[in-house]
N, C-alpha and C positions, 0 to 999 in steps of 0.2 A: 504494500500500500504506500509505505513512505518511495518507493521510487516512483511511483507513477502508473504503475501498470494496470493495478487494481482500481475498483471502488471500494468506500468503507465498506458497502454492502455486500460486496464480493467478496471483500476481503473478510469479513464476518461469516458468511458462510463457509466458506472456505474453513476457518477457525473451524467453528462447529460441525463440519461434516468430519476433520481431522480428531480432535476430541471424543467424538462418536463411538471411534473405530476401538473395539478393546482388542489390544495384544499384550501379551504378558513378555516382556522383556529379558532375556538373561543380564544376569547379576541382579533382579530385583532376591531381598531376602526368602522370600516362600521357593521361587524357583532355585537358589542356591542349597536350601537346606535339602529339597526334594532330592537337587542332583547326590547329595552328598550319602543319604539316603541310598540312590537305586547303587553309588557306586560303593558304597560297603557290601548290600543286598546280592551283587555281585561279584564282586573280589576284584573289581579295577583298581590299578594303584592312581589311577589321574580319572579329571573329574572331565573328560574331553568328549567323549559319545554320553558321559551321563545328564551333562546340560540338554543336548538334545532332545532325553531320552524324559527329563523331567518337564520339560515346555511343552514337550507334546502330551504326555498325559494331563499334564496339568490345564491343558484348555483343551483335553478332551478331543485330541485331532489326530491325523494322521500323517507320520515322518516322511515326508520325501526327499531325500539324499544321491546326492551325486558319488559321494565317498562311500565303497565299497567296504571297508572294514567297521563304518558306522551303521549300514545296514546290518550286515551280520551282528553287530555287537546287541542292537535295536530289535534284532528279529524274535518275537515271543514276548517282548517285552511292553510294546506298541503297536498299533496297526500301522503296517507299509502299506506306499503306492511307489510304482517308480515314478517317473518325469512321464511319459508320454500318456500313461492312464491320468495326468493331471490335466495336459496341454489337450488331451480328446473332452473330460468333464467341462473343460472352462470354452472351446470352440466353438464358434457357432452352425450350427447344423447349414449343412448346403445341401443345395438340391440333387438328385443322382445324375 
């Protein structure tokens, strides 16, 4: 807004459609203790696949992962998708 581009009212909107949006953040405290949690429950010595592995239960979603040993770490532990089961959900239907 202060450059120019916006209106207040955009720029307000804007605000509040951002604000809206709930994602739960790594390094908030609940998702640290959870990871700290799945990574005892498992026997990792680092907390690296377990942040992952607590964000996604923790809002109740499903991991999608490009890193091959974070899936397997994640697998049983969370519900997987890979990438192209995401990129067909989110597509828009065309005609045949």
């Amino acid at each position: 807004m202060l450059a120019g581009r916006r209106t207040e009212r955009e720029a307000r909107a804007l605000h509040d459609r951002t604000t809206e949006v709930k994602i739960r953040a790594l390094g908030d405290r609940v998702s640290r203790w959870t990871s700290w949690q799945v990574a005892r429950e498992q026997g990792w010595t680092s907390l690296r696949h377990a942040e992952y592995v607590a964000v996604t239960r923790l809002q109740a979603d499903v991991l999608v992962a490009l890193d091959p040993a974070l899936v397997e770490a994640a697998r049983g532990l969370v519900p997987l998708a890979d990438v192209e089961s995401l990129r067909l959900a989110v597509a828009p239907s065309r005609p045949p």
